[in-house]
N, C-alpha and C positions, 0 to 999 in steps of 0.2 A: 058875373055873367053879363052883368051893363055895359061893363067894361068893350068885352068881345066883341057885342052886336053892333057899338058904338065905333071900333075899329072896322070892321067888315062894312059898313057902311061908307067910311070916309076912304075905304081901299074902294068900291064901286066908283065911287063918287071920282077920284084920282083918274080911272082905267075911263072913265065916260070925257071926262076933260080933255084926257088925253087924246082919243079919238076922235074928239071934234076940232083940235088944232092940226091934226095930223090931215084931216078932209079939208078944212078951211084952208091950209098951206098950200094945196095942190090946187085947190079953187082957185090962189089968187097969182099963180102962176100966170106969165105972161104968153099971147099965143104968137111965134115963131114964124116966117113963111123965109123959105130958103130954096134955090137952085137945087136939085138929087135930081139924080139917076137911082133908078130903080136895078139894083144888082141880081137882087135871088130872089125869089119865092122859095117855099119850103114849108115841110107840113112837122110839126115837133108827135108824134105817137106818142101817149103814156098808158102804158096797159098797167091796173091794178088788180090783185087775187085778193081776196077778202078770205077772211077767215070762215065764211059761209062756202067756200069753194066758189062762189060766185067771180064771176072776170068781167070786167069795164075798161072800157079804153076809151080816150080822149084825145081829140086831133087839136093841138093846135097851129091857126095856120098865120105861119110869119112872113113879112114884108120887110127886108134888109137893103136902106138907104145907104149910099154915100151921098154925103153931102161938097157940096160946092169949094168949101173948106176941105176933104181928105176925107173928114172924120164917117165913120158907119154909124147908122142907128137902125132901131128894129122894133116893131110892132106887132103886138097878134092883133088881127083882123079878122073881120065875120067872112063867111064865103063870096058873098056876094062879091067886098071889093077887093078877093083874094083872086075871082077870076077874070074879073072885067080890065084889069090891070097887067100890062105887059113887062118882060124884065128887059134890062136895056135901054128904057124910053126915059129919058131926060125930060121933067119938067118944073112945077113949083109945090112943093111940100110945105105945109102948114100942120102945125104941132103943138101941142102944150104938153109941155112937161115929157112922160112919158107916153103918152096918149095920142093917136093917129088922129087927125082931123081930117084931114083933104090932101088929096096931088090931083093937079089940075095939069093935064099932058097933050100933047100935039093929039092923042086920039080919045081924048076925054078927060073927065072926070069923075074922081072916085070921092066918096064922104063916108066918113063914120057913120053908119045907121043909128 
């Protein structure tokens, strides 16, 4: 039975390590600023039925870059700078990793809240 608790324990231990390298990695990502145009906005719906019969839905709402390079990137973003932001306007995008920091545009600027 010593045995067991003694495993279960250093499986905790493994799954916690793991998940503070995995947070640390994206922490030490570097942050990005690049030429984009803002191509789309768009709002992703997810309705869930729960076994309670109950229903939930979940807007998320995406910001879809090209970058200066060709390449797309995409963001969920809070409301705020999902409306304040126009599609079509060319300016400077700042980014780490997968995570929206800032576009700074001829009609503003938007930040990650």
């Amino acid at each position: 039975m010593m045995v067991g608790q003694i495993i279960f324990i250093l499986f905790i231990a493994f799954i916690i390590i793991k998940v503070i390298r995995i947070y640390g990695n994206k922490e030490n990502l570097p942050v990005l600023s690049t030429k984009a145009r803002l191509i789309m906005k768009t709002r992703d719906i997810h309705t869930d039925v729960h076994v309670n019969g109950a229903i939930t839905s979940n807007t998320d709402l995406i910001l879809v870059f090209e970058l200066d390079s060709g390449s797309w990137i995409k963001f969920k973003v809070r409301e705020q700078s999902f409306r304040e932001v126009h599609e079509y306007e060319w300016g400077e995008l700042d980014y780490k990793g997968e995570c929206f920091l800032k576009f700074r545009s001829t009609s503003g600027c938007i930040e990650k809240l």
